[in-house]
PDB file of N, CA, C and O in Angstrom:
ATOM      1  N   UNK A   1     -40.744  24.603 119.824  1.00  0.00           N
ATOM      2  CA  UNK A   1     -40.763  25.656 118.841  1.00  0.00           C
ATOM      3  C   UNK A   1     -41.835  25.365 117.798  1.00  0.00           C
ATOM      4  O   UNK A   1     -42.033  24.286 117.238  1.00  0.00           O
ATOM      5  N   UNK A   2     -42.367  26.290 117.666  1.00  0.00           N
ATOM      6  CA  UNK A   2     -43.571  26.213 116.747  1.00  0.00           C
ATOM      7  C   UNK A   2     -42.735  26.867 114.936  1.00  0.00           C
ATOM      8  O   UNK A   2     -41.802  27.668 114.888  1.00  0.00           O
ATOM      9  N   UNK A   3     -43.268  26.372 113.972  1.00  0.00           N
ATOM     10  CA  UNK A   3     -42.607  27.120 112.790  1.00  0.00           C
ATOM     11  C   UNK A   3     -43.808  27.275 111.718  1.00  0.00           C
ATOM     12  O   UNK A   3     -44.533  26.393 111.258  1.00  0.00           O
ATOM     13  N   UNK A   4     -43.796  28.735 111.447  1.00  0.00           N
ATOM     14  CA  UNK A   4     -44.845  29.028 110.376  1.00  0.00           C
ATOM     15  C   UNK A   4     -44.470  28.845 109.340  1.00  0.00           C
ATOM     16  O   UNK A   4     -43.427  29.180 108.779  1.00  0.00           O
ATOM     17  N   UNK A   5     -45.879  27.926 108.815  1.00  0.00           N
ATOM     18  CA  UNK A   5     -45.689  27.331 106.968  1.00  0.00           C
ATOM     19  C   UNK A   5     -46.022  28.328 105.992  1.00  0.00           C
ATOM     20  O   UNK A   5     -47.184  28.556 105.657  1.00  0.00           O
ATOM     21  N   UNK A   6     -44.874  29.012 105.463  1.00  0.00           N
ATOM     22  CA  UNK A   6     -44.600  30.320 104.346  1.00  0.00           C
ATOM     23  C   UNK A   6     -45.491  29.664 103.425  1.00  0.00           C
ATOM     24  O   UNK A   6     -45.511  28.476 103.104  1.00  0.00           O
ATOM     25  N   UNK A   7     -46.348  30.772 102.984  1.00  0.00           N
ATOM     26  CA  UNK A   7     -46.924  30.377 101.313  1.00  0.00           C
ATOM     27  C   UNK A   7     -45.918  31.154 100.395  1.00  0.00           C
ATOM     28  O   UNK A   7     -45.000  31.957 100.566  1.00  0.00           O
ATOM     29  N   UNK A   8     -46.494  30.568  99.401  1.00  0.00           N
ATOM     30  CA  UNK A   8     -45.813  30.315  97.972  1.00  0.00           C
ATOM     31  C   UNK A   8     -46.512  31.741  97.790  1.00  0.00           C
ATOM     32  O   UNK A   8     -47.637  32.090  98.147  1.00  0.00           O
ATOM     33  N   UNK A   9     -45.485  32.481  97.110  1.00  0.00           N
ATOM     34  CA  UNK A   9     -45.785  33.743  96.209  1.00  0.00           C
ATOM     35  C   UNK A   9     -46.471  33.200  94.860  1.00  0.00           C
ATOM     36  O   UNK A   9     -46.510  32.008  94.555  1.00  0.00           O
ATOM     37  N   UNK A  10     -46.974  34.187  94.146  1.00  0.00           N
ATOM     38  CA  UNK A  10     -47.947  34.013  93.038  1.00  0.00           C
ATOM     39  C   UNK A  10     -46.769  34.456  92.129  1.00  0.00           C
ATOM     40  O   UNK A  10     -46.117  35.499  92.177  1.00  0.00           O
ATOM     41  N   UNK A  11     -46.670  33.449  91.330  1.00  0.00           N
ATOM     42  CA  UNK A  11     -45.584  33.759  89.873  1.00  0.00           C
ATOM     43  C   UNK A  11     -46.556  34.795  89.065  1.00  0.00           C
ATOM     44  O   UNK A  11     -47.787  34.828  89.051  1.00  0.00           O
ATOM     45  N   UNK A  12     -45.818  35.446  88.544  1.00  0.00           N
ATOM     46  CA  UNK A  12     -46.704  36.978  87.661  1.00  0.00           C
ATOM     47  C   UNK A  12     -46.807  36.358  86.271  1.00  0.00           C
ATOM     48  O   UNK A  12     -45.907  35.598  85.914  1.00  0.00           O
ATOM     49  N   UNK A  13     -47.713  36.589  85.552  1.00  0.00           N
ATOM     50  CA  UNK A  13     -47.838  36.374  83.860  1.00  0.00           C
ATOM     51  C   UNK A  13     -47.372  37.180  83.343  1.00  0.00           C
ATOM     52  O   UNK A  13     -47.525  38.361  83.652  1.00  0.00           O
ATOM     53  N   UNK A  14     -46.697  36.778  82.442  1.00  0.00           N
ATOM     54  CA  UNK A  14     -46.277  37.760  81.189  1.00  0.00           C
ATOM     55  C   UNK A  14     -46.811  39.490  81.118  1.00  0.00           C
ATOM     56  O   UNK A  14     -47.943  39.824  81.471  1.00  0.00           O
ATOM     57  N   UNK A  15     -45.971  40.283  80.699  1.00  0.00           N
ATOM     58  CA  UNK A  15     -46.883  41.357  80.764  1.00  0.00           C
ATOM     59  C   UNK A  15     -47.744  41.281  79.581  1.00  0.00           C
ATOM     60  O   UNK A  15     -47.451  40.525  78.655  1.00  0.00           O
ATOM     61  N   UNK A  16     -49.158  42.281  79.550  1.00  0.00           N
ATOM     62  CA  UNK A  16     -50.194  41.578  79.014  1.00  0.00           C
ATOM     63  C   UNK A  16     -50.871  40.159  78.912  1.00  0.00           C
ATOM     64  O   UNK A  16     -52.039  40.052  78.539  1.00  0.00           O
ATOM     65  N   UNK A  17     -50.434  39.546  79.106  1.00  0.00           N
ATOM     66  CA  UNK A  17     -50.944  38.454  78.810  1.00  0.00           C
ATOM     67  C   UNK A  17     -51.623  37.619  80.292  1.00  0.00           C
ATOM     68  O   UNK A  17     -50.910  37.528  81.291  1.00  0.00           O
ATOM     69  N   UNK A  18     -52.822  37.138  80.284  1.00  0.00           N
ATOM     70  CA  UNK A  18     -53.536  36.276  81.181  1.00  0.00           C
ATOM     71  C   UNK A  18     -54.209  34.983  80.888  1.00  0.00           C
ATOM     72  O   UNK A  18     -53.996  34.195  79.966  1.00  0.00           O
ATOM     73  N   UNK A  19     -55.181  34.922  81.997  1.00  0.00           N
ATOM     74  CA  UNK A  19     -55.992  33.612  81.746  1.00  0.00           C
ATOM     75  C   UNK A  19     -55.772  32.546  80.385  1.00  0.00           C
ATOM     76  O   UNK A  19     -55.354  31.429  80.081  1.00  0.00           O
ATOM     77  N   UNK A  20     -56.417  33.847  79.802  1.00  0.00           N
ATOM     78  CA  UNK A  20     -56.944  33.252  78.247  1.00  0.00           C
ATOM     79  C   UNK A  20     -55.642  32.973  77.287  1.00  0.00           C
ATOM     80  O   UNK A  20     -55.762  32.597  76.121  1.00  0.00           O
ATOM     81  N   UNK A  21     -54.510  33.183  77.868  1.00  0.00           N
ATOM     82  CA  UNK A  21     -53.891  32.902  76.710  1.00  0.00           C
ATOM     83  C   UNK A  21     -52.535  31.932  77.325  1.00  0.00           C
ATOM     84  O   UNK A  21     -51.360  32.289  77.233  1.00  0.00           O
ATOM     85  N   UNK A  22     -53.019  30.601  77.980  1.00  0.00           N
ATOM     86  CA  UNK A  22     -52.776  30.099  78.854  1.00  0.00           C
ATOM     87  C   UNK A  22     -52.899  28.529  77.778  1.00  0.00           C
ATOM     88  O   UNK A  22     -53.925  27.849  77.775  1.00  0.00           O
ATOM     89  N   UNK A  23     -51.720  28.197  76.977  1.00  0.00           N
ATOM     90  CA  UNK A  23     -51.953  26.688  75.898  1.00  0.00           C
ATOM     91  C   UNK A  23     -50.839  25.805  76.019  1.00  0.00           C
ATOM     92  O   UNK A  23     -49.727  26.017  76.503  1.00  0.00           O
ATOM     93  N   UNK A  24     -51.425  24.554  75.384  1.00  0.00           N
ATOM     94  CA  UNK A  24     -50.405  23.611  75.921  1.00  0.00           C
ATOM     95  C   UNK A  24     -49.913  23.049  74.455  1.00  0.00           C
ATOM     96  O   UNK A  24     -50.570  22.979  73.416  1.00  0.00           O
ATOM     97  N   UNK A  25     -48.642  22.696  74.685  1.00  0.00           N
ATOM     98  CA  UNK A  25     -48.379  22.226  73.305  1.00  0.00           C
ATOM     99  C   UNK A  25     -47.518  20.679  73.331  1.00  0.00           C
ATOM    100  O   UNK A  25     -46.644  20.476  74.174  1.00  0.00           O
ATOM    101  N   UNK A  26     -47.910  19.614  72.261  1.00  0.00           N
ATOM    102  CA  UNK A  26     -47.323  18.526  73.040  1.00  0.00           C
ATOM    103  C   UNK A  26     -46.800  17.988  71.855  1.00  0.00           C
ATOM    104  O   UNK A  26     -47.537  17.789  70.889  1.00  0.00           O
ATOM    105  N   UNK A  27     -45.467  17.703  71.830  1.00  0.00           N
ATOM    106  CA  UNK A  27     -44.696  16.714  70.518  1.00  0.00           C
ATOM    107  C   UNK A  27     -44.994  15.995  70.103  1.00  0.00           C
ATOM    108  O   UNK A  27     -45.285  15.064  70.854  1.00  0.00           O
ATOM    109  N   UNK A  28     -45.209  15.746  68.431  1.00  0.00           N
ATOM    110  CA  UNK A  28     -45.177  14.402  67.972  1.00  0.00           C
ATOM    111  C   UNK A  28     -44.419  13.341  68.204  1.00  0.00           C
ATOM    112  O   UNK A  28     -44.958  12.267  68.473  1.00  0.00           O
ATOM    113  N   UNK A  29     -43.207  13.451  68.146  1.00  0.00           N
ATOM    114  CA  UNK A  29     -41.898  12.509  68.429  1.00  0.00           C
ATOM    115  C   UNK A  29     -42.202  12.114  69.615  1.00  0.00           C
ATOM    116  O   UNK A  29     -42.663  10.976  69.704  1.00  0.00           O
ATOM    117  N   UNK A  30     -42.046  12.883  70.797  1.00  0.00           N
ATOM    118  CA  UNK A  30     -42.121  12.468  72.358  1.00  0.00           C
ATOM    119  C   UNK A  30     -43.258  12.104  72.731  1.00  0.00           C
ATOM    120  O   UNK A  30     -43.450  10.977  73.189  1.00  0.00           O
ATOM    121  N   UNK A  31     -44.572  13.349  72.543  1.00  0.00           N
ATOM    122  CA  UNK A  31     -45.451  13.323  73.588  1.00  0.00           C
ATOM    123  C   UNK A  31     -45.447  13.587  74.347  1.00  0.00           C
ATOM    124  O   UNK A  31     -46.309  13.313  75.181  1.00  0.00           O
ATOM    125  N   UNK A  32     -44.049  14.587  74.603  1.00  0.00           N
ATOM    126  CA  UNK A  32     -44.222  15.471  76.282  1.00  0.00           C
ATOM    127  C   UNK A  32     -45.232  16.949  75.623  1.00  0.00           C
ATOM    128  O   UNK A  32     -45.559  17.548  74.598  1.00  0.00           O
ATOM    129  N   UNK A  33     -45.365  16.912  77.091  1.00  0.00           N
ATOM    130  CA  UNK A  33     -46.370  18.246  76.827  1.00  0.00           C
ATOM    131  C   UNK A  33     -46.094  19.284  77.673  1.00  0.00           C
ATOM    132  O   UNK A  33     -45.996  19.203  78.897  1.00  0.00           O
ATOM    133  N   UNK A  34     -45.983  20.168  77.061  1.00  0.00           N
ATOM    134  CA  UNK A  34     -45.602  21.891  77.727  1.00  0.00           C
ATOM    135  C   UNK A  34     -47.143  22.693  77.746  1.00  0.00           C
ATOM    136  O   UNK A  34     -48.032  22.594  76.901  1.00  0.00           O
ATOM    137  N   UNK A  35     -47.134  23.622  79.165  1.00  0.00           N
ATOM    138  CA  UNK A  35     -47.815  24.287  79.394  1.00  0.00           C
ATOM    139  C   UNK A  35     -47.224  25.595  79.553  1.00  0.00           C
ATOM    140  O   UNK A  35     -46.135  25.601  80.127  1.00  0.00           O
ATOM    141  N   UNK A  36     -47.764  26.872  79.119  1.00  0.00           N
ATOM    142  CA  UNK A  36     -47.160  28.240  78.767  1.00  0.00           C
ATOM    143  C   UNK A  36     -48.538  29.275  78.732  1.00  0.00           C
ATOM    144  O   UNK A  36     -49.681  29.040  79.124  1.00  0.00           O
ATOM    145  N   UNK A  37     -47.796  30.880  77.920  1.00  0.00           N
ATOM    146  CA  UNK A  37     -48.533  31.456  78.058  1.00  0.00           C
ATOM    147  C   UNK A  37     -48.189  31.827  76.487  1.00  0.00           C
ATOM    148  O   UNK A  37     -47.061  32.098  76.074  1.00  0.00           O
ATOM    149  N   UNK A  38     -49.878  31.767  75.378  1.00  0.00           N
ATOM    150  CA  UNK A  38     -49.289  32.224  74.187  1.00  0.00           C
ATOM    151  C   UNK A  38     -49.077  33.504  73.413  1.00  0.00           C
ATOM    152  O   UNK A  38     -50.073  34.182  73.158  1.00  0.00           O
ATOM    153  N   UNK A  39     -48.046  33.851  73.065  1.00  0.00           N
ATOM    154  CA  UNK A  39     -47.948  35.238  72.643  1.00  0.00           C
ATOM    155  C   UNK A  39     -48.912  35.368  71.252  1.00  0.00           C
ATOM    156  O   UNK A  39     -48.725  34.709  70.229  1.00  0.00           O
ATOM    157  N   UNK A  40     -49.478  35.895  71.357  1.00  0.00           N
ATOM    158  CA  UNK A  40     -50.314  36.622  70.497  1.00  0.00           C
ATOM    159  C   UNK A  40     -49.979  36.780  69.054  1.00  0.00           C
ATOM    160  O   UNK A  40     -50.068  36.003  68.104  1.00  0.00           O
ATOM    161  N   UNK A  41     -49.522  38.149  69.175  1.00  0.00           N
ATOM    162  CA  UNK A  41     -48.492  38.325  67.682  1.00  0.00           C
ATOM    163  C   UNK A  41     -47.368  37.266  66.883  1.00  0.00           C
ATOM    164  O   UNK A  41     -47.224  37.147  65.667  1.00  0.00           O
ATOM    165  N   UNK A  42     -46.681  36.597  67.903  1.00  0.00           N
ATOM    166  CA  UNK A  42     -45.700  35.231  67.261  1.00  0.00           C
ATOM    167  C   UNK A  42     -46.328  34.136  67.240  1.00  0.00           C
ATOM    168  O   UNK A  42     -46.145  33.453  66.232  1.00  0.00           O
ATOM    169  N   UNK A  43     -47.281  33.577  68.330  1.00  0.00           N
ATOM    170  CA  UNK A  43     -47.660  32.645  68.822  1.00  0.00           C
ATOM    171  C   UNK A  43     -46.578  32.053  69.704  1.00  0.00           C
ATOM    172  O   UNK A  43     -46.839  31.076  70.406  1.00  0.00           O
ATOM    173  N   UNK A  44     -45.593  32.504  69.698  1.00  0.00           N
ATOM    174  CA  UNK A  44     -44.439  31.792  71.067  1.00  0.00           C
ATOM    175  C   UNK A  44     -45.205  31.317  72.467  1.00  0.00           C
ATOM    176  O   UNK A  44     -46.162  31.870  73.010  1.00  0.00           O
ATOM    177  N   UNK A  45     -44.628  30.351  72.802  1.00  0.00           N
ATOM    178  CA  UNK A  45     -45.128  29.569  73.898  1.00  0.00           C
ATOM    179  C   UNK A  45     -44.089  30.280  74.774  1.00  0.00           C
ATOM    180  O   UNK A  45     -42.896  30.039  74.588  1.00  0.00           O
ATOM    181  N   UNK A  46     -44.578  31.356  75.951  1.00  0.00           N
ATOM    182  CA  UNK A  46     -43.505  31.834  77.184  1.00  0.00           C
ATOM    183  C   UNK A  46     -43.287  30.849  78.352  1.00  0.00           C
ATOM    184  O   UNK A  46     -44.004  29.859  78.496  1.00  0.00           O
ATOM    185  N   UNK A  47     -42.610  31.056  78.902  1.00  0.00           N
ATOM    186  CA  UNK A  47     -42.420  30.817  80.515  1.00  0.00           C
ATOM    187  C   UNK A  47     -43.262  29.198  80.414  1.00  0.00           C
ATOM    188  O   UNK A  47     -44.124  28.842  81.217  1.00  0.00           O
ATOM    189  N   UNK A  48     -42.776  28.380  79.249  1.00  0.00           N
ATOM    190  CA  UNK A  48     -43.532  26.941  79.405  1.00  0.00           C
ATOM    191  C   UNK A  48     -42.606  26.128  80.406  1.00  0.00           C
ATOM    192  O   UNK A  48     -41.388  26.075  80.572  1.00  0.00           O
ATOM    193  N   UNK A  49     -43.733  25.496  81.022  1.00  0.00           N
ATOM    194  CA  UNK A  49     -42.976  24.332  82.075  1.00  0.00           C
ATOM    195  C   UNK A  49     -43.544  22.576  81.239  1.00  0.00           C
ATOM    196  O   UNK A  49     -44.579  22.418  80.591  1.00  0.00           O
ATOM    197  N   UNK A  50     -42.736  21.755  81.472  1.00  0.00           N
ATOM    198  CA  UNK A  50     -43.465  20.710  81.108  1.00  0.00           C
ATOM    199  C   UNK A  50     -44.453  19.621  81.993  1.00  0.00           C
ATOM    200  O   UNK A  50     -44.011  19.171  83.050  1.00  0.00           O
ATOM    201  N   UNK A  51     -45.426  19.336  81.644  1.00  0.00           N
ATOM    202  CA  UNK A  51     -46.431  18.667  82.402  1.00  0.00           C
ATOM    203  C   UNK A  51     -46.818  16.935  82.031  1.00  0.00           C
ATOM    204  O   UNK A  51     -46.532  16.515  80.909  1.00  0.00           O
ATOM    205  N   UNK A  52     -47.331  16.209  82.831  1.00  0.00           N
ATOM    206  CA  UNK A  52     -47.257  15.189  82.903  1.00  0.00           C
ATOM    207  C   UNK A  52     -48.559  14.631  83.092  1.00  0.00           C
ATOM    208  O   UNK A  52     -48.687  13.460  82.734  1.00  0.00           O
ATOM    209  N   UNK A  53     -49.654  15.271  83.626  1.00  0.00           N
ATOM    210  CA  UNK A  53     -50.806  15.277  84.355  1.00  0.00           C
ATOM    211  C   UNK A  53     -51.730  16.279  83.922  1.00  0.00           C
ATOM    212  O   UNK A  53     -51.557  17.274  83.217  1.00  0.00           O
ATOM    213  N   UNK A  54     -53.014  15.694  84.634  1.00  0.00           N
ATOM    214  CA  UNK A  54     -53.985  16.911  84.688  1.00  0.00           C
ATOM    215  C   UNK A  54     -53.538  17.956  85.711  1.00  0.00           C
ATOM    216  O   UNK A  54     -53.336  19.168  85.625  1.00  0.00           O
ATOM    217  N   UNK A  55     -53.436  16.908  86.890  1.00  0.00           N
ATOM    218  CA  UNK A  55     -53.457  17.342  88.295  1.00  0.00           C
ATOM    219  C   UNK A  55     -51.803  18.666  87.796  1.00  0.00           C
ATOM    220  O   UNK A  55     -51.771  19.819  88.225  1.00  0.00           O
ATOM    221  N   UNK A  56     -50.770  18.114  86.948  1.00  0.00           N
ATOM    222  CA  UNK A  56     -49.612  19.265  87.148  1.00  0.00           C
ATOM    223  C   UNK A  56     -50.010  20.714  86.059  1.00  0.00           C
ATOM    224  O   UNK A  56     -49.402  21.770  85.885  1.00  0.00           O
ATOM    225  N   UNK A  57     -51.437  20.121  85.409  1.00  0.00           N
ATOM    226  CA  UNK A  57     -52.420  21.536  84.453  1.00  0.00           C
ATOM    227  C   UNK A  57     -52.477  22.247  85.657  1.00  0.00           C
ATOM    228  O   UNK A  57     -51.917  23.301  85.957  1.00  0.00           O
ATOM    229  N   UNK A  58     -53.287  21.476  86.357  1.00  0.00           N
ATOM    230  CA  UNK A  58     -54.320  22.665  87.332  1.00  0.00           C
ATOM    231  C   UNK A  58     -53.298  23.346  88.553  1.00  0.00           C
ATOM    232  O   UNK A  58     -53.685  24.329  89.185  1.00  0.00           O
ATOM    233  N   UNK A  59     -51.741  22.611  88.850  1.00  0.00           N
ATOM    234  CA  UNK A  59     -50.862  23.179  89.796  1.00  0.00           C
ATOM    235  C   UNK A  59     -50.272  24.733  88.870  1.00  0.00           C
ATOM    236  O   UNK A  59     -50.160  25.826  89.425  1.00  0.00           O
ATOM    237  N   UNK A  60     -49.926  24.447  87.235  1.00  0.00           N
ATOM    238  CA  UNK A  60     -49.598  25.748  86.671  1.00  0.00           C
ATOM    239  C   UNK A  60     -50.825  26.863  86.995  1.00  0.00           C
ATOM    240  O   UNK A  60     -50.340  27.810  87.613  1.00  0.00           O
ATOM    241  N   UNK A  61     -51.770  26.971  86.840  1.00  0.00           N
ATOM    242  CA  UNK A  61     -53.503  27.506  86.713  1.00  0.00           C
ATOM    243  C   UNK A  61     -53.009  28.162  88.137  1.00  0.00           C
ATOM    244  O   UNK A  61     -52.658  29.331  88.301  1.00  0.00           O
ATOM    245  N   UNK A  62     -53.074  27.023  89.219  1.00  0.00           N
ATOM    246  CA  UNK A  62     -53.299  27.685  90.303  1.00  0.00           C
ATOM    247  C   UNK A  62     -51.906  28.718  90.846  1.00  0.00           C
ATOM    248  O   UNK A  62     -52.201  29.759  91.434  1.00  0.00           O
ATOM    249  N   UNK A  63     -50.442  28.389  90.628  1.00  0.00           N
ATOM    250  CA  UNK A  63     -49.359  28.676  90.595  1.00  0.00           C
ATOM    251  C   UNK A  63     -49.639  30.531  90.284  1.00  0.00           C
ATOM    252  O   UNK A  63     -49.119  31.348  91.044  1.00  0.00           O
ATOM    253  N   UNK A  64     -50.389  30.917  89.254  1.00  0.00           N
ATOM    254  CA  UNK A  64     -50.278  32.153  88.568  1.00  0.00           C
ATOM    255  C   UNK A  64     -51.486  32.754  89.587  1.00  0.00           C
ATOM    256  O   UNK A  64     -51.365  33.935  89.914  1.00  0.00           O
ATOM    257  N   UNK A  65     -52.505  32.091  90.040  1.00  0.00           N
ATOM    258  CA  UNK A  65     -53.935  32.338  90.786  1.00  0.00           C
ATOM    259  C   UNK A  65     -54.716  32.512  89.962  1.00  0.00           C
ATOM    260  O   UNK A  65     -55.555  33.412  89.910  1.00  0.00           O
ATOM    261  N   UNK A  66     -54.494  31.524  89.100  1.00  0.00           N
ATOM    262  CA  UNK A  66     -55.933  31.410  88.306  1.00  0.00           C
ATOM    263  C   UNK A  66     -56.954  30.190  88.611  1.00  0.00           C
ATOM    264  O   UNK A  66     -56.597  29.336  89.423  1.00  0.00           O
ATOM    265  N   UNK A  67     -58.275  30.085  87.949  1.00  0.00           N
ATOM    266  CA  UNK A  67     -58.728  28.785  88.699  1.00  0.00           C
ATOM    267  C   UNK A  67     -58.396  27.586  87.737  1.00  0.00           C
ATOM    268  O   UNK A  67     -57.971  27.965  86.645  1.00  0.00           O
ATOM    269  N   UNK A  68     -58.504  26.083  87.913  1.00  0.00           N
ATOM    270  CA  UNK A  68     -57.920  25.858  86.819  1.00  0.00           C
ATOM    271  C   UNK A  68     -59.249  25.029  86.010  1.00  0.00           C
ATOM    272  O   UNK A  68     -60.363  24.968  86.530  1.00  0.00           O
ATOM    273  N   UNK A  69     -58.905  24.366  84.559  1.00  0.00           N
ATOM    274  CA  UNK A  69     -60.606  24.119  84.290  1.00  0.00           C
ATOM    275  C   UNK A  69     -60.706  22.832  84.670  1.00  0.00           C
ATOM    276  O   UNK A  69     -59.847  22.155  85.235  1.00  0.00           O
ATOM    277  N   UNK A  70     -61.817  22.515  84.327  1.00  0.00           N
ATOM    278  CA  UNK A  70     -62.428  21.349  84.859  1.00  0.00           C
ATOM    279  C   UNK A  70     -62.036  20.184  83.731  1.00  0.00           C
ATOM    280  O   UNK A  70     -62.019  20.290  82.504  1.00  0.00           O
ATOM    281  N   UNK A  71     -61.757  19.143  84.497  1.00  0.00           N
ATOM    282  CA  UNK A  71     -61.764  17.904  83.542  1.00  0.00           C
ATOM    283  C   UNK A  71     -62.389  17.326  82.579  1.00  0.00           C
ATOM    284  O   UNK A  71     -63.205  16.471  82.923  1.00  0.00           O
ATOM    285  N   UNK A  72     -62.218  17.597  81.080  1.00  0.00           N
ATOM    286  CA  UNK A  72     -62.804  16.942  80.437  1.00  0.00           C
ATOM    287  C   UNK A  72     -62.928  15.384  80.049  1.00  0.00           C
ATOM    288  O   UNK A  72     -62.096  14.484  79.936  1.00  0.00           O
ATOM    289  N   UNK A  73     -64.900  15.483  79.829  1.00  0.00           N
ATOM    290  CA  UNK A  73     -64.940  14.168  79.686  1.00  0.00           C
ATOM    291  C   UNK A  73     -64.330  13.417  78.409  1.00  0.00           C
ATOM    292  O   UNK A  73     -64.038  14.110  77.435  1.00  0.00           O
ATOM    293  N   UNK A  74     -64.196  12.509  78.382  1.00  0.00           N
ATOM    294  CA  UNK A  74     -63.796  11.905  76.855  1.00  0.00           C
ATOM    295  C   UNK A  74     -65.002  10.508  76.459  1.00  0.00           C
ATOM    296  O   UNK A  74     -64.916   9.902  75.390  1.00  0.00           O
TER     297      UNK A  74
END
């Protein structure tokens, strides 16, 4: 038996909201860091997941089908 590998549906963004309004916000106390989408008018961070990595930046980016950015140097 052969079995076809299902792709992953594209999670939808917020209504209105895209690419660009795509920020991460990270605790003083902890230092965990959340990735979301920012509302505009409140600044509320939506639909944030928390991240650990670059590599789990660019899995949210790609998750929605966006591209994700490139690594900055330091």
């Amino acid at each position: 038996m052969f079995w076809k590998r299902c792709a992953r549906p594209r999670l939808t963004p917020p209504q209105g909201l895209g690419e660009k309004d795509i920020a991460t916000e990270s605790s003083i106390c902890t230092g965990e860091t959340v990735i979301g989408f920012r509302e505009p008018g409140t600044g509320k961070l939506l639909q944030a997941v928390a991240v650990r990595s670059f590599e789990e930046i660019c899995d949210f980016y790609r998750s929605y089908g966006f591209d994700p950015p490139a690594r900055q140097q330091r």
